[in-house]
MILUM-561627 format. One line per 2 residues: for each residue x, y, z of N, C-alpha, C, CB. Coordinates in steps of 0.2 Angstrom, whole numbers, plus 2048, in hexadecimal, padded with zeros to 3 digits. Glycine has a CB too. Layout:
# residues N
X:Y:Z:X:Y:Z:X:Y:Z:X:Y:Z  ...
# end
This chain:
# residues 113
804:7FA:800:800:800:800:804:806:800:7FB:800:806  802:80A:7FC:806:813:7FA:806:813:802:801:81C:7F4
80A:81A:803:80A:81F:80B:803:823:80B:811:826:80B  802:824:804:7FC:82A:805:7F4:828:802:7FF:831:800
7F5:820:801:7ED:81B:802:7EA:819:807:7ED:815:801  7E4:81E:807:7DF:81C:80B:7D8:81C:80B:7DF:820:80E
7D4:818:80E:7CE:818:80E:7C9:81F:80E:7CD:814:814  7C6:822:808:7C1:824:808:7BB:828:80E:7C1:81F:806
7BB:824:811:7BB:825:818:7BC:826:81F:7BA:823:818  7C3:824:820:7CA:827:823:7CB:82F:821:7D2:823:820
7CC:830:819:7CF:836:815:7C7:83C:81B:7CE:835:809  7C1:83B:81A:7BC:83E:81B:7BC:840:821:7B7:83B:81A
7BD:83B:826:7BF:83A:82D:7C2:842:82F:7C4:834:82E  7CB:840:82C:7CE:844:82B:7CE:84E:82A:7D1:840:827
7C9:84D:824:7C8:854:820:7C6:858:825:7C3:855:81A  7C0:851:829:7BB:855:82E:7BD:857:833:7B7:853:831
7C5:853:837:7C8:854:83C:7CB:85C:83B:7CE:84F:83D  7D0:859:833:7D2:85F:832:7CF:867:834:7D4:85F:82C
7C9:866:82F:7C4:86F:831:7C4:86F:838:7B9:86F:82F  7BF:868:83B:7C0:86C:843:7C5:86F:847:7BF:869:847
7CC:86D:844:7D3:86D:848:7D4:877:847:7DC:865:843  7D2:877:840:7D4:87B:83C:7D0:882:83F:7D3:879:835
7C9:880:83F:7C6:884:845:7C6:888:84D:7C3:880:845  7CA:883:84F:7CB:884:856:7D0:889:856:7CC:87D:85C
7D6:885:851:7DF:889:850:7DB:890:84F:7E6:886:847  7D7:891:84A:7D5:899:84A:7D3:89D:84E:7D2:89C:846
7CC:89A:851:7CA:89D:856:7D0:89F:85C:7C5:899:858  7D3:89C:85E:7DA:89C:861:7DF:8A1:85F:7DE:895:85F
7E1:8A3:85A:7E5:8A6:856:7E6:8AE:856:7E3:8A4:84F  7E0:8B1:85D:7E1:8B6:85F:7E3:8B7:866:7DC:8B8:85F
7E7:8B9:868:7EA:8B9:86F:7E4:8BB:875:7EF:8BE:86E  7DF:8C0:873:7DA:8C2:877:7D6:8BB:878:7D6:8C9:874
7D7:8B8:875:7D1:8B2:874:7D5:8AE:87A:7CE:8AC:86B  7DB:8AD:879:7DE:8A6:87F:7DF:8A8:883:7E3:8A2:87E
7E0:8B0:886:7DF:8B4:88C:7D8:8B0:890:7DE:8BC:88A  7D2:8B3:88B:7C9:8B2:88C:7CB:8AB:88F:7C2:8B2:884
7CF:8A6:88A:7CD:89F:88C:7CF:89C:894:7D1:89A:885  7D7:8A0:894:7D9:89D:89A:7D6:8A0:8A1:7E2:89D:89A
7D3:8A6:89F:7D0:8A9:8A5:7CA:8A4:8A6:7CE:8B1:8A5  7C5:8A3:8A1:7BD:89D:8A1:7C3:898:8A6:7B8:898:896
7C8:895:8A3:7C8:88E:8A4:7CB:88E:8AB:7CC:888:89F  7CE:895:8AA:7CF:895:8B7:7C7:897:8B9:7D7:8A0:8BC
7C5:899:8B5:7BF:89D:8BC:7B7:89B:8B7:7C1:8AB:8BE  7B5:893:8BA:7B0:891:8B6:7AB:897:8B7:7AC:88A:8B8
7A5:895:8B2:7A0:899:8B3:79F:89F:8B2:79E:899:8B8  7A3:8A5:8AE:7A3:8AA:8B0:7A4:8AC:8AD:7A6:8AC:8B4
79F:8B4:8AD:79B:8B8:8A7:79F:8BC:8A4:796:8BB:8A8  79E:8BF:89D:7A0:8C5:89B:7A5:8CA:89F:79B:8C9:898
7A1:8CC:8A2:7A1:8D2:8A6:7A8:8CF:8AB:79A:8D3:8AB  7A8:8CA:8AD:7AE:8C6:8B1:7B3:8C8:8AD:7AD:8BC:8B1
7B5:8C7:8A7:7B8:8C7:8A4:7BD:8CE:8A1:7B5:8C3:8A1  7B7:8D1:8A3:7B9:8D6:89E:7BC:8DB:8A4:7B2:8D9:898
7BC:8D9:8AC:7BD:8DB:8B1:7C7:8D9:8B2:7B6:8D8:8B6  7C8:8D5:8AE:7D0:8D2:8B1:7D3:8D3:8A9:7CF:8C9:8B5
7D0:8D4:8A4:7D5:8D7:89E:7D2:8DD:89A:7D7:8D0:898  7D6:8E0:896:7D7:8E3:895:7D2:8E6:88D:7DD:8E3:897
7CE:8E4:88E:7C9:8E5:888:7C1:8E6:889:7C8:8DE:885  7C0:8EC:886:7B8:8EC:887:7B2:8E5:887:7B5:8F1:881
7AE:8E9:88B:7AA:8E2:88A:7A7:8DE:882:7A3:8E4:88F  7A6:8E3:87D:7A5:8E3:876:7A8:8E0:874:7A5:8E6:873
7AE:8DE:877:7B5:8DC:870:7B5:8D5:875:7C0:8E1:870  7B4:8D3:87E:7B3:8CD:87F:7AB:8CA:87B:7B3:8CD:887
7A7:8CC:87A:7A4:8C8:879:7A4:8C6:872:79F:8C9:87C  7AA:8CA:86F:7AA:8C8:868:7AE:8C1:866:7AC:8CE:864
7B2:8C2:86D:7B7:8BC:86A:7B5:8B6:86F:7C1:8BF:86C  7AE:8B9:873:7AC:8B3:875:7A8:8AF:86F:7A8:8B4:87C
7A4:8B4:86D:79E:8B2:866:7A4:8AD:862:79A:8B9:861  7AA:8AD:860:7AE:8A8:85D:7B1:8A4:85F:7B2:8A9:85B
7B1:8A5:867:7B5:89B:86B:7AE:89A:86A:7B9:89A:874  7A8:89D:86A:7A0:896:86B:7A1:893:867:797:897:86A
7A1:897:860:79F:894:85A:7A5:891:859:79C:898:853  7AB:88F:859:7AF:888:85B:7B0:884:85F:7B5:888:85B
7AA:886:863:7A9:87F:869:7AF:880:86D:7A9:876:866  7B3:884:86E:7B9:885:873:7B6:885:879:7BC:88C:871
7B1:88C:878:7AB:88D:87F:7A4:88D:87E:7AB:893:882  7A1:88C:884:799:889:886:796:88F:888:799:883:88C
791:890:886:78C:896:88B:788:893:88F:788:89A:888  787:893:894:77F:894:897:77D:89A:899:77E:88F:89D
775:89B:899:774:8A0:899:76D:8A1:89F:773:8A2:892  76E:8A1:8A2:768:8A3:8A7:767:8AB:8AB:769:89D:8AF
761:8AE:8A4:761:8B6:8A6:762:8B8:8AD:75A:8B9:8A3  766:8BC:8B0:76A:8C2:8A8:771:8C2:8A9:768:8CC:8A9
773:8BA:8AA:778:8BA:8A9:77A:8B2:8A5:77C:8BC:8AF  780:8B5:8A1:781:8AD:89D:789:8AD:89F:77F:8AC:893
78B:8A6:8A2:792:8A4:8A4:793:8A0:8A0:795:8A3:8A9  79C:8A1:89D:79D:89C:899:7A3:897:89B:79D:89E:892
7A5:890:899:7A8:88B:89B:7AD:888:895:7A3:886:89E  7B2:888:896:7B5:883:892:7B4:87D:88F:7B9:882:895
7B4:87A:88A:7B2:873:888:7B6:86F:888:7B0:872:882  7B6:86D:88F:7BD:868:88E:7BE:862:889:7BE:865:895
7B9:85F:88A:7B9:85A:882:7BA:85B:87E:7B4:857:87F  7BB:862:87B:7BE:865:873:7C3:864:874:7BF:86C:86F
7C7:86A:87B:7CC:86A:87C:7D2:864:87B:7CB:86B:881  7CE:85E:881:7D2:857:882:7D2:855:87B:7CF:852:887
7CC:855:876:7CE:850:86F:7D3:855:86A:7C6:84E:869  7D4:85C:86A:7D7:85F:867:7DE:85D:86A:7D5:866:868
7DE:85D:871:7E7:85D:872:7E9:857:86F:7E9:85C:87A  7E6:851:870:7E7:84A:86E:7E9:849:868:7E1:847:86E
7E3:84D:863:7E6:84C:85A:7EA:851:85A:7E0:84D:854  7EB:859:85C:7F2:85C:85D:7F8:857:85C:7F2:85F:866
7F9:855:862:7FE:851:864:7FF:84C:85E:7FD:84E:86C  7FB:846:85D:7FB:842:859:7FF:844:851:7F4:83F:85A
7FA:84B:84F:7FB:84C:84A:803:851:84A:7F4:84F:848  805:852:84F:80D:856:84F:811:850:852:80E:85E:856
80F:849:854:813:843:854:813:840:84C:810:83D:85A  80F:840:84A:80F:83C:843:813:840:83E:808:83A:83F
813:84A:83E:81A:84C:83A:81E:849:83C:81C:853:83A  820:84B:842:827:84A:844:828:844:842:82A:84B:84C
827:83E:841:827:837:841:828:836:83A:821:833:844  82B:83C:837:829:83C:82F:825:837:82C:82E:83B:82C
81E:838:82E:81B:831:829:81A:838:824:813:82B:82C  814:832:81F:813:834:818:80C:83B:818:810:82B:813
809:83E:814:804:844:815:7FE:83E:817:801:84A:80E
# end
């Protein structure tokens, strides 16, 4: 079998890993966002306003770069008016670090694309 033959199915698997991986890396890819993230993932539960109280950004610009970790599933909202706190997904997190890792062990290991 070639290096770069694969099932159909595997390849699919893959594309789809890829987008999501590709997803999160961006949403990530702003410094104000992994500030947001690491403050959610010390101090569960905690709203906008929490946030916007220990860095250095209006509350408009947190909730903008919150509105992009949701929509990558980075972070969760709940919302019980008139406040909504949000939580780290650790399940993304843990499968991201995983294929991270796996996928920066298989360059180094020079295998095939």
């Amino acid at each position: 079998m070639a290096c770069c033959e694969e099932s159909a199915e595997k390849q699919k698997l893959e594309i789809k890993n890829s987008a999501e991986m590709a997803a999160v890396f961006s949403a990530l890819s702003n410094p104000a966002r992994i500030d947001i993230l690491r403050h959610i993932a010390l101090h569960r539960h905690c709203g906008c306003k929490d946030i916007t109280q220990v860095l250095p950004l209006a509350q408009s610009t947190v909730s903008q770069h919150l509105k992009v970790l949701i929509e990558a599933g980075i972070v969760t909202v709940e919302t019980i008016p008139p406040r909504s706190s949000y939580q780290v997904n650790d399940d993304l997190l843990k499968a991201m670090a995983l294929t991270t890792s796996s996928f920066l062990d298989s360059c180094c290991e020079g295998k095939c694309c």
